[in-house]
N, C-alpha and C positions, 0 to 999 in steps of 0.2 A: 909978070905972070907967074914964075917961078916962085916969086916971093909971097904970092896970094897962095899957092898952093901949099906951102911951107905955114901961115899965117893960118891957114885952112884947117891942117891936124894938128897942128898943136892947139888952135882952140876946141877942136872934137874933142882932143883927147884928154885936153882940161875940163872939157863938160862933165865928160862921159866920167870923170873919176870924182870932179863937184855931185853930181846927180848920185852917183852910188854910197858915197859919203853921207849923203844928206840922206838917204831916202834909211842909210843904217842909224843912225844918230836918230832920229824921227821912231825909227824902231817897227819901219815898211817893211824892212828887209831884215833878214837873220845873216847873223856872223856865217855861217855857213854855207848862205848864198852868196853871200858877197867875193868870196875870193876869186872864183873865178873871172868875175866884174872886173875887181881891183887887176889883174893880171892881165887883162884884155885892154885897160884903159893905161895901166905901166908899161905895156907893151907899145901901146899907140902913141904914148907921147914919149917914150925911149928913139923911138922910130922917125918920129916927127923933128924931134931935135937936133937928131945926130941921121940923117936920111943915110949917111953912109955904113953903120953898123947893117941896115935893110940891105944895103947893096951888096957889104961883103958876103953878107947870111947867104944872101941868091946865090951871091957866085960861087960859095964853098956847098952849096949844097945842088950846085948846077943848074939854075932857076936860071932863063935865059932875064926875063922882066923881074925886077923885084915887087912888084906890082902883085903879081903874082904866089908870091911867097905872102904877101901879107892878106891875101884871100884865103891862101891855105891854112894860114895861122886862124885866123877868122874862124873858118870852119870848122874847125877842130876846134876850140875855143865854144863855141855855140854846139858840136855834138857831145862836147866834156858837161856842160850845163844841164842837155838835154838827157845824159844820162843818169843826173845828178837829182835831176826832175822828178825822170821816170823809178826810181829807186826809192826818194820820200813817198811818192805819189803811193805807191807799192806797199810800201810800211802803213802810213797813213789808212789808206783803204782795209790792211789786215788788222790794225787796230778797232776800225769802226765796226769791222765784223764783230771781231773778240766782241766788244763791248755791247752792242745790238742784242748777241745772240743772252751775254751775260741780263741784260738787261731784261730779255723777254724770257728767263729761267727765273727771277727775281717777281717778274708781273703775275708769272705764273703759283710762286711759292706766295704772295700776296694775296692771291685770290683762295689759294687753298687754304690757308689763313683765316681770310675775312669768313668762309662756308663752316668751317669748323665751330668759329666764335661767336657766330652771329645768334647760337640762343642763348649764349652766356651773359650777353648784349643786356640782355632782356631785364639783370638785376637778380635779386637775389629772391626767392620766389621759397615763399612760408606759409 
């Protein structure tokens, strides 16, 4: 049973670092999503290999379950992402304004354009 659980994270955490590799290689993912992935999935199978580095971490930082400690890592790990998210998301969004607003100051200089030209349109008139 112990050995299944052992067998267990270390293939999670070989997945979880194949899947982030591949999905960066393929070019799903940006280098700068990927780290905190890479660090989440080095941490899972640091942990998974050597179950005793989890143990000591608990007990130097007073975690009665080490169980525990690696949920807290977790979470923090998923709110470092989440802020990571929310931050391009943020850029992203003030970009598409900038550009929107650019764009409908452009339709508009277009149109005042086309009203001026249009009896010029017409040829050359003798």
């Amino acid at each position: 049973m112990i050995l299944t659980r052992y067998l267990v994270g270390i293939v999670g955490a070989l997945l979880i670092l194949i899947v982030v590799i591949e999905l960066l290689r393929r070019g799903r993912l940006r280098e700068r999503h990927t780290i905190w992935w890479l660090i989440a999935g080095t941490l899972s199978l640091l942990f998974a290999l050597f179950p005793s580095i989890l143990e000591g971490a608990a007990r130097i930082l007073g975690i009665d379950v080490p169980v525990n400690l690696v949920f807290f890592v977790s979470i923090v790990v998923l709110f470092l992402v989440c802020i990571q998210q929310a931050t391009e998301l943020t850029q992203a969004e003030e970009k598409t304004r900038t550009l929107a607003e650019r764009v409908a100051l452009l339709e508009d200089r277009v149109g005042e354009l086309e009203q001026r030209g249009a009896p010029s349109d017409r040829g050359p008139q003798g």
